[in-house]
N, C-alpha and C positions, 0 to 999 in steps of 0.2 A: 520558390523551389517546389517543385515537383516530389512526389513519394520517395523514388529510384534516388532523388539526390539525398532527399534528408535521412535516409537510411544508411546509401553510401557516405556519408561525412560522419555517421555517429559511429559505424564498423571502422572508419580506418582510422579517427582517435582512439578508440577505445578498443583494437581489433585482440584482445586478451579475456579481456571485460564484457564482451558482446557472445553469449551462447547460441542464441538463436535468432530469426527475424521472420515470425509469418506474417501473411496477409491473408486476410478474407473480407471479400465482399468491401473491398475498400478500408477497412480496419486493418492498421498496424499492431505487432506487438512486436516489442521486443524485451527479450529474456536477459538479463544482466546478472554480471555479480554483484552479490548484496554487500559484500565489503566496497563496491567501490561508488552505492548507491547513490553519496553526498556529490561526488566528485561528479557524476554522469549526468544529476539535475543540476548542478551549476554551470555545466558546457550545455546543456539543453537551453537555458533559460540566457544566457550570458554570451551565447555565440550569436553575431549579428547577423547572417545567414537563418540562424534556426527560431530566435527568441518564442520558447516554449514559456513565457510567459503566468500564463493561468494553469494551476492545479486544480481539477475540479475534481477530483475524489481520489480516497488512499481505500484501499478497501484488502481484502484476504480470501484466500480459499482455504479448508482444513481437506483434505485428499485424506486422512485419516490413516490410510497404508501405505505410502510414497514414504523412503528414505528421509528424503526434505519434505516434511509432514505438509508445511504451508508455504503457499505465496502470498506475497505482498504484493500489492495492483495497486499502481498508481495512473491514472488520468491525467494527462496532462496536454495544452494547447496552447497553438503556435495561431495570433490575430493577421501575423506580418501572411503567413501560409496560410492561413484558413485549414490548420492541419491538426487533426486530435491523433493522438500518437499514447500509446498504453507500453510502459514500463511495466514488467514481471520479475520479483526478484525471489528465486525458492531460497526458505530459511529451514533449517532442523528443527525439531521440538524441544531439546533441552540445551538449555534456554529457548525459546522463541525469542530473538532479539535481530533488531537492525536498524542501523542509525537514524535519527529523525530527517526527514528533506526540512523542516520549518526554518531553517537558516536560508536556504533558498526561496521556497514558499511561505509565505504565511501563513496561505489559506491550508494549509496540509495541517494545520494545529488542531481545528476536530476532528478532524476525517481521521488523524492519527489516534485521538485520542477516543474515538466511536471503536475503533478496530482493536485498542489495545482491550477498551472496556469488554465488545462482544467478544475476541479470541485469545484474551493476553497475552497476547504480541507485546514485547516492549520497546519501547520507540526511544532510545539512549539521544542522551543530550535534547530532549522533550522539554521546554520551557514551562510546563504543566502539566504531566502525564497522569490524570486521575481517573476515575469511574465517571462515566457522561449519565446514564442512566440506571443502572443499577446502585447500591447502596457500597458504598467504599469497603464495609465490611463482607460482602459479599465476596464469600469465594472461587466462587464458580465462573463460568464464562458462556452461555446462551448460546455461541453461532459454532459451537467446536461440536465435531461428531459425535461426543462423546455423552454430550449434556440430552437426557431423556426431551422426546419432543413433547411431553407436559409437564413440564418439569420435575424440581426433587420437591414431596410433597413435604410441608415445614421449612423448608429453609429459609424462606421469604413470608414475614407474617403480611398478609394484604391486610386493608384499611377496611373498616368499620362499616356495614351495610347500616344506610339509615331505615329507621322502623318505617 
């Protein structure tokens, strides 16, 4: 399948669900509704036509002034198409939440949990939704506009300079 078609088959299941569709420089996006985000990776991944198969990254943007504060970005790829196709789904900030793809993906289980850690994003129905690299008791979140770019000074004791 060509671009024109895998686009055309995902607008007209989902022609409710589907916001937007750009392309640049050969790069798909398309914009979805984040309630219907489980349902849209399971026709991606599960349609014999499309088999989007491999997630290769869940990632976010914080826009910090948009309405729908963040997006959710997912990466996702079609071996049958030799096709990488980018799912955008904007969420609010209070709550930042939106269902997990790792019922469909697997591999979406860090990438999910990298994004909740840097934006806390909460990824509902997450088979393990923890901190990846900051300290669990950590309150803050790193990649949100809002977090100073050298951080908050104390809040994180670093490790012990040896003599």
């Amino acid at each position: 399948m060509d671009q024109k078609n895998i686009t055309e088959k995902i607008k007209a299941k989902f022609e409710e669900s589907v916001f937007e569709i750009t392309e640049f420089r050969g790069d798909v996006s398309i914009t979805v509704d984040p309630n219907k985000i489980v349902e849209i990776a399971g026709f991606l991944k599960n349609d014999e036509d499309l088999q989007f198969v491999m997630c290769k990254d869940v990632t976010a943007i914080d826009w910090a002034t948009r309405k729908n504060r963040f997006t959710v970005v997912y990466h996702v790829y079609s071996f049958k198409n030799n096709f990488n196709l980018r799912i955008k789904a904007n969420i609010s900030e209070e709550p930042p939440a939106i269902d997990s793809v790792t019922p469909v993906w697997r591999s979406a289980n860090w990438y999910e949990r990298e994004t909740y850690d840097m934006y806390g994003i909460n990824f509902r129905n997450h088979p393990d939704l923890r901190r990846m690299y900051m300290p669990e008791g950590f309150e803050y979140h790193p990649l949100r506009k809002e977090f100073p770019v050298l951080g908050i000074p104390g809040s994180l004791p670093l490790p012990e300079k040896p003599e």
